[in-house]
C-alpha positions in Angstrom: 0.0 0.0 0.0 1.3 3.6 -0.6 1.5 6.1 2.1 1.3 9.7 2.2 4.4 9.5 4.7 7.1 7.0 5.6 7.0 8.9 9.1 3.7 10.7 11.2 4.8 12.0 14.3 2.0 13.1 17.1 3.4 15.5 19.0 6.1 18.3 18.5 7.7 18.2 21.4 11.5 17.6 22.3 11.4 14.0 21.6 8.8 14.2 18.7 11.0 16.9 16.8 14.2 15.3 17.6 13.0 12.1 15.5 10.4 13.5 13.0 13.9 15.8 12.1 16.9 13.4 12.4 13.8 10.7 10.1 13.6 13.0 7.0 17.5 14.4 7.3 17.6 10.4 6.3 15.5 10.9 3.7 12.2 9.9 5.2 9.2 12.0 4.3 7.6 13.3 7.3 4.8 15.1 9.1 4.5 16.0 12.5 1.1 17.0 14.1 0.7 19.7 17.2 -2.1 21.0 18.4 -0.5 23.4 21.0 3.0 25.7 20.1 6.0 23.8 18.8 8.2 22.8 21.5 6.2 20.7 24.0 6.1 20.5 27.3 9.4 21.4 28.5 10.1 24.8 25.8 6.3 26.1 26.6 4.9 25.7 29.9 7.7 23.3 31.8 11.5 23.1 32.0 12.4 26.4 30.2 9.8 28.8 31.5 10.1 27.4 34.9 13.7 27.4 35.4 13.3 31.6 34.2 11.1 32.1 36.9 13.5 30.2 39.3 16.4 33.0 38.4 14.1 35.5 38.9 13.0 34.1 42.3 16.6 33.9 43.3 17.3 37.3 43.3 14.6 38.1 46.0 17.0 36.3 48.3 20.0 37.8 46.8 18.9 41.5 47.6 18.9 40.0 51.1 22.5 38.5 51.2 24.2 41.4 48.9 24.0 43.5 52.4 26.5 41.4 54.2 29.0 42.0 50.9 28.4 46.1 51.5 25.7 46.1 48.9 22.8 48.6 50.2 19.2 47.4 48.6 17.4 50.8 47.9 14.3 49.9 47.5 14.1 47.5 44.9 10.7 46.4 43.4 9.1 43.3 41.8 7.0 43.8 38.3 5.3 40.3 37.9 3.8 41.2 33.9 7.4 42.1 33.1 8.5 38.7 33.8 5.9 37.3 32.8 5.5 39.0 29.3 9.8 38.7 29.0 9.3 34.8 29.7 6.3 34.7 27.2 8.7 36.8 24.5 11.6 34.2 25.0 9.0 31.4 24.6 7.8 32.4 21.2 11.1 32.8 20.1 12.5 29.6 20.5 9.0 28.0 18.8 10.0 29.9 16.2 13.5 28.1 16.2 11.6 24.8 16.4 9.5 26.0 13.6 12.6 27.2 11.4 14.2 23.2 12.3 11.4 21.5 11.3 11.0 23.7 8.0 15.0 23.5 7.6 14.8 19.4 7.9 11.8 19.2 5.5 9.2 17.7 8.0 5.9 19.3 7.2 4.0 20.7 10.2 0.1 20.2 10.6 -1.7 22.2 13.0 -3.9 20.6 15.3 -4.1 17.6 17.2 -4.0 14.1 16.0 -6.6 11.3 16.5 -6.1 7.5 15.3 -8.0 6.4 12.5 -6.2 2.7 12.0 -3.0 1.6 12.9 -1.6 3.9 9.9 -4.1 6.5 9.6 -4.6 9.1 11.7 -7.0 12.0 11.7 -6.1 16.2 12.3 -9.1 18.7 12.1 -11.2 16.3 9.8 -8.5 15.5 7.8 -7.4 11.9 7.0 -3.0 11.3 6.8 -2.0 8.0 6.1 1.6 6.6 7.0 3.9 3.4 7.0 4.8 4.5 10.8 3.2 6.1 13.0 5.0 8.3 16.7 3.2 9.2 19.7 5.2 11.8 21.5 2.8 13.8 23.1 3.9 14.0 26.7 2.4 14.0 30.0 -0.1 16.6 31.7 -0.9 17.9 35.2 -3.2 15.5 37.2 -5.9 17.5 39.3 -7.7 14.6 41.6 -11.8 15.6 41.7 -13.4 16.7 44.4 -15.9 19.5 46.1 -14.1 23.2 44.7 -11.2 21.6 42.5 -12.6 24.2 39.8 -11.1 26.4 41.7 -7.7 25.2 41.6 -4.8 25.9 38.6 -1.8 23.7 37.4 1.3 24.3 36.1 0.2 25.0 33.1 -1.4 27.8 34.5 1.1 29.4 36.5 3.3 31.1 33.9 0.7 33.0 32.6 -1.2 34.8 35.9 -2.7 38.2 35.6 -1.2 39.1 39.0 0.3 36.9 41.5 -1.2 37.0 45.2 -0.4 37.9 48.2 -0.4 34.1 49.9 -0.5 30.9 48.3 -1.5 27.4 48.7 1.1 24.7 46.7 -0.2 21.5 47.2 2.0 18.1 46.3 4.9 16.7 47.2 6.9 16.3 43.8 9.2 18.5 42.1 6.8 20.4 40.4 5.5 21.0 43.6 9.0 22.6 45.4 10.1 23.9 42.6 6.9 26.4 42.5 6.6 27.2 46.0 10.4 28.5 45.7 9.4 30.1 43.1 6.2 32.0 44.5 8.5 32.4 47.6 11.3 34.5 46.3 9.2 36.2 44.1 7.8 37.6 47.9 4.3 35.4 48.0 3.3 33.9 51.4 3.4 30.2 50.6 2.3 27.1 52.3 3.7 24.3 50.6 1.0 21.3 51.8 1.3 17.4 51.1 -0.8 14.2 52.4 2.9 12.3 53.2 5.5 11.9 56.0 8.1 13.8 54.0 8.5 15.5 50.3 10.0 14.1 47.0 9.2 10.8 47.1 11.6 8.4 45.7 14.9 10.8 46.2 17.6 10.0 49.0 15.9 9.8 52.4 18.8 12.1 53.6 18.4 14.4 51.0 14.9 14.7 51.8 15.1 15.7 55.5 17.7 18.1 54.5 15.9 19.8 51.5 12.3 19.9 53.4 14.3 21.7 56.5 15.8 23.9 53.9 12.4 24.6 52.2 11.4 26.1 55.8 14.6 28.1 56.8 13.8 29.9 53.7 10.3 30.9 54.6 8.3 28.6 53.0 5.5 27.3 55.6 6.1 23.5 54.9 3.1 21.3 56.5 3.3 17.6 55.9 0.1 15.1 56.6 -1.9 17.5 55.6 -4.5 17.3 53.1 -7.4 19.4 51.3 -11.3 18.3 51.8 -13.3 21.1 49.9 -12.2 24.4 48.5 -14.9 27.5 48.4 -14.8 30.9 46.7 -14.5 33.4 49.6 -16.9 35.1 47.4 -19.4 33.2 45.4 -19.9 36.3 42.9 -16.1 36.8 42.5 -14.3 33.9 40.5 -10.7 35.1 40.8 -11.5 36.4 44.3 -9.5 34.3 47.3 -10.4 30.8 47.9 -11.5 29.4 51.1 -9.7 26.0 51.7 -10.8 23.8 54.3 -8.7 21.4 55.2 -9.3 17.5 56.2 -7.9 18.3 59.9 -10.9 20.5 60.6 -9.2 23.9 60.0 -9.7 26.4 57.2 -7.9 29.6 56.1 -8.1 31.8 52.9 -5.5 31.9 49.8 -5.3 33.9 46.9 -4.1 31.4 44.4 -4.1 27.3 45.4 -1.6 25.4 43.0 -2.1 21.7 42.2 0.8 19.5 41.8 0.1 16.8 42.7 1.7 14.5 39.3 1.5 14.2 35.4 -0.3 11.3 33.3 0.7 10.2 29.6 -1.8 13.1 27.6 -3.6 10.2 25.8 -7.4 11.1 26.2 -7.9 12.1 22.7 -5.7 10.1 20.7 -8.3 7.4 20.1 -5.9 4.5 20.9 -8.4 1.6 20.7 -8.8 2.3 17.1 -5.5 1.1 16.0 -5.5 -1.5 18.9 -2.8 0.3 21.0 -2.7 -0.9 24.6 -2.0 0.9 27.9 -1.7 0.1 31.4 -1.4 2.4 34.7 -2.3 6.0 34.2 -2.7 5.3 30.5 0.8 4.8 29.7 1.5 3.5 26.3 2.6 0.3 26.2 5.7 -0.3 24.1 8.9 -3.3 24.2 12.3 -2.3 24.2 12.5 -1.1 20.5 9.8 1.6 21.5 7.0 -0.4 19.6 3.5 -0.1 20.9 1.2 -3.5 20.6 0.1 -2.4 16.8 3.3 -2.9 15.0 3.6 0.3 12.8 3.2 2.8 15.9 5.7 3.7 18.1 5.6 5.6 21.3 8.5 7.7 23.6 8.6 10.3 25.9 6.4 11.2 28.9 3.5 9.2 26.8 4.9 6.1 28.0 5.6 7.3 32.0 9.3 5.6 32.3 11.8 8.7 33.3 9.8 11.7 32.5 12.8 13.9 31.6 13.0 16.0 28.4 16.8 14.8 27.8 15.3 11.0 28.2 12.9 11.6 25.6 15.6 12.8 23.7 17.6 9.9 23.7 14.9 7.7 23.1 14.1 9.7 20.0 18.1 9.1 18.8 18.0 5.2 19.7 14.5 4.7 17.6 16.2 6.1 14.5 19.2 4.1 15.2 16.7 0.9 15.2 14.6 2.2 11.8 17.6 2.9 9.6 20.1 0.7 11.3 18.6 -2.4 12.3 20.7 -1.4 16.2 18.2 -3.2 18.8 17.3 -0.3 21.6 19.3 -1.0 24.7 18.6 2.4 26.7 19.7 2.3 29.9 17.8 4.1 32.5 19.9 3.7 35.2 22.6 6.8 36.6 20.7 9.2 35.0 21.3 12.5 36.0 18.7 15.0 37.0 18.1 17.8 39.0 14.8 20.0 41.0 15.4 23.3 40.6 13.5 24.6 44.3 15.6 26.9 46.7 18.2 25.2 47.2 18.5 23.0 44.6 19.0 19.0 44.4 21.5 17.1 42.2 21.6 12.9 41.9 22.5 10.5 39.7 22.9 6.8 40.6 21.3 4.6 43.2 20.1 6.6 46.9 20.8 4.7 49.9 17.3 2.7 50.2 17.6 1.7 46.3 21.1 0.5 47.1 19.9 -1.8 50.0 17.0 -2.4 48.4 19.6 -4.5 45.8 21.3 -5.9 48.6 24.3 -4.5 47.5 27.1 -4.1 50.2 28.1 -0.4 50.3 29.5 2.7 52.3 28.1 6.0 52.5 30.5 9.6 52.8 28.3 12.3 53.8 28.8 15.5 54.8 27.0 19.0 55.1 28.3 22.7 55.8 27.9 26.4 55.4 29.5 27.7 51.8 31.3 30.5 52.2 28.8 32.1 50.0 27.0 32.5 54.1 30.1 33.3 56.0 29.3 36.7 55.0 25.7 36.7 53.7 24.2 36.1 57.3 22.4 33.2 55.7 21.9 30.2 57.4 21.4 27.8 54.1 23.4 24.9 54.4 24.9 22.3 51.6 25.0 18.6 51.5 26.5 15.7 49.8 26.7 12.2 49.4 28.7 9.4 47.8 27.3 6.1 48.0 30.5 3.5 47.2 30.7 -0.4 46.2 32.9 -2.0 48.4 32.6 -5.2 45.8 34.6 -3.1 43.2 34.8 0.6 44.9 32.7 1.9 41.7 31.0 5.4 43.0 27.2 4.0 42.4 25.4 7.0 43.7 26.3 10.7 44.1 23.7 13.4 45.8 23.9 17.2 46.6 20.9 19.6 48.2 22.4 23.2 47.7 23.6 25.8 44.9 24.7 24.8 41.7 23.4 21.2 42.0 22.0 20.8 39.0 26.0 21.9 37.4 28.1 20.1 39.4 26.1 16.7 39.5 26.0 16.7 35.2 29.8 16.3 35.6 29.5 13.3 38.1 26.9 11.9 36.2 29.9 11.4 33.1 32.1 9.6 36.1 29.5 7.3 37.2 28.0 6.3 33.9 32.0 6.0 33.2 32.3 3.5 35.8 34.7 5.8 38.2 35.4 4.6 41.3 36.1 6.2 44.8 40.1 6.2 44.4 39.7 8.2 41.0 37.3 10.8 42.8 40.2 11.1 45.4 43.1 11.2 42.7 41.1 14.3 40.9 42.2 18.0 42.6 39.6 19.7 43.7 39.3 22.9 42.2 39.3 25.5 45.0 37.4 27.1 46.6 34.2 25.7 45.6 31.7 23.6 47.0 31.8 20.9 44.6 35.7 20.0 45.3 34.1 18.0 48.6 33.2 15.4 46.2 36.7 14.4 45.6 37.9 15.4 49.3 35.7 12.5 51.1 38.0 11.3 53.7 37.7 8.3 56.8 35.9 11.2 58.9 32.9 11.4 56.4 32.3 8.0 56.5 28.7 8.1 57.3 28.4 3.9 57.8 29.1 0.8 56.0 26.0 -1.4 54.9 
């Protein structure tokens, strides 16, 4: 049968636009649907966006610390709509950029989103587009659990575009979307309560990095209150909809915010794709359902990214994208590996990892030692601040491999890409203590672990 394409890729995001680009550079002709801006997730309203508001959030605290380093703050004032509108400026650039790429690389864009027909035909805006092969890369989006008032609630999605920020805030999850924005509306100068049903945030992450980072979250102002949980959300005002919101919470107790954030987790965007007509199956929180080579149970469609709720991390999806198109045009089988991945949440401080935390490493019943140490940079000695860094070093006493670095402080998210190329590399604890520290800097306690920060042998 002929096709209109070799290639139909759902989804222009940074996994979608990586392989719908690299596929026609190989000669492939291609089409890539988006119903929303070019660039996804991450370039519109996730990674990019967010990590601009985080530099502006930093300087609230900044203003604070310059004082101790003879700077005198006279005054300085905070425009929200000039962020805002600068962010919103920078985004449309760079979806022009993706737009110029995708022109550049041949791949023909189609507005709108993308519906399955068959298993090689899908539909956009009416319109039927038939193809040998067939990508879904369209991400994940905000889950918002039901209940009495959650209409009056906002995601992520949300937050970069607000007509005016409030006065006090309401964050509630216990993820890194969920930090990450309650820094944010923090050092930007909102009251914030950062709320979550647990025993302690950022599930999955090193137990000891999340003590350290939750007592962190506080010392910088943030009202952190764990166990806690929302049973019905009013309008303080029933003929104001963007008036305050009265939340009343499960323990009996209630109190008034202007703005009350959701996030509380993302689920593979797959409501209106119309799976079941090309037999594509899906399993918890509609994840696609693919094998190793990224295939999905109908044999011509494929699936990476967020869609399929492995790592959901822009650079994965990435990756994936490049290993697919190894497997199309050069028969490589996919063997991804998932494990020492680098990644970092960008809240106030900040947390690096890669490798295995402590409970994944006894979970494997691996026999290991742990270096640990925190302090005060000398950023603080004259700042007044009372922040405080940490890191960890998880080692292999079968063959002293580093299998796990951590960090909680500035310029994580740097330092721990560079550890992540030693651990994937296989270092081990004598080559961290060969390398010279480069001094002084915070990150040259990695490679200055000595006996005295042995933490414990397990």
């Amino acid at each position: 049968m002929a096709y209109q394409y070799d290639l139909f890729v759902i989804g222009a995001g940074s996994g979608g636009v990586r392989a719908s680009r690299v596929a026609a550079s190989k000669g492939y002709k291609v089409a890539v649907a988006e119903g929303s801006a070019l660039g996804g997730t991450c370039v519109n309203i996730g990674c990019v966006p967010k990590k601009l508001f985080v530099y502006a959030s930093e300087y609230g605290h900044g203003f604070d610390e310059a004082a101790g380093f003879g700077w005198s703050n006279k005054g300085a004032e905070f425009n929200w709509s000039v962020l805002r509108d600068n962010k919103t400026k920078e985004i449309e650039r760079l979806n022009g950029i993706y737009g110029n790429m995708l022109g550049n690389a041949g791949v023909e864009v189609i507005s709108g989103f993308a519906s399955f027909v068959d298993a090689h035909t899908v539909s956009v805006d009416g319109k039927t587009y038939t193809a040998e092969r067939i990508l879904i890369a369209v991400g994940a989006k905000p889950f918002i659990p039901q209940f009495d008032g959650s209409e009056f609630v906002v995601s992520s999605n949300e937050m970069f575009y607000l007509d005016a920020l409030p006065k006090k805030a309401l964050v509630v999850g216990g993820g890194y979307i969920a930090v990450e924005f309650a820094g944010i509306l923090n050092g930007l100068g909102v009251e914030t309560t950062l709320a979550y049903r647990g025993d302690q945030l950022l599930r999955g992450f090193d137990q000891d990095v999340r003590d350290f980072a939750s007592e962190e979250y506080r010392k910088s102002g943030i009202d952190l209150r764990l166990n806690t949980d929302v049973a019905r959300i009013e309008l303080a005002d029933a003929n104001d909809q963007n008036g305050a919101r009265i939340v009343h919470f499960k323990d009996g107790h209630s109190e008034e915010f202007g703005l009350i954030l959701y996030a509380t987790g993302r689920v593979p965007n797959v409501d209106a794709l119309a799976l079941e007509n090309a037999g594509i199956e899906t399993g918890k929180n509609g994840a696609v359902k693919v094998d190793n080579n990224f295939t999905t149970t109908a044999g011509s469609v494929f699936a990476l990214g967020d869609v399929t709720d492995k790592i959901q991390l822009t650079p994965v999806a990435i990756k994936e994208a490049m290993a697919l198109i190894d497997y199309w045009f050069d028969g490589k089988e996919v063997d991804f590996d998932y494990d020492n991945i680098p990644t970092a949440v960008f809240s106030q401080p900040a947390i690096g990892t890669v490798g295995l935390s402590e409970q994944e490493a006894e979970s494997r019943g691996l026999d290991f030692r742990v270096y640990q140490t925190d302090f005060r940079a000398m950023k603080h000695t004259l700042s007044g601040g009372t922040a405080r860094s940490l890191m960890k070093l998880l080692v292999n006493n079968a063959d002293e491999k580093v299998i796990g670095a951590h960090m909680v402080g500035d310029y994580s998210g740097e330092i721990i890409q560079g550890l992540g190329i030693a651990i994937k590399a296989g270092a081990t604890k004598a080559d961290f203590d060969a390398t010279v520290g480069v001094h002084p800097t915070s990150a040259e306690e990695f490679v200055t672990f000595s006996a005295n920060a042995l933490k414990e042998r397990k």
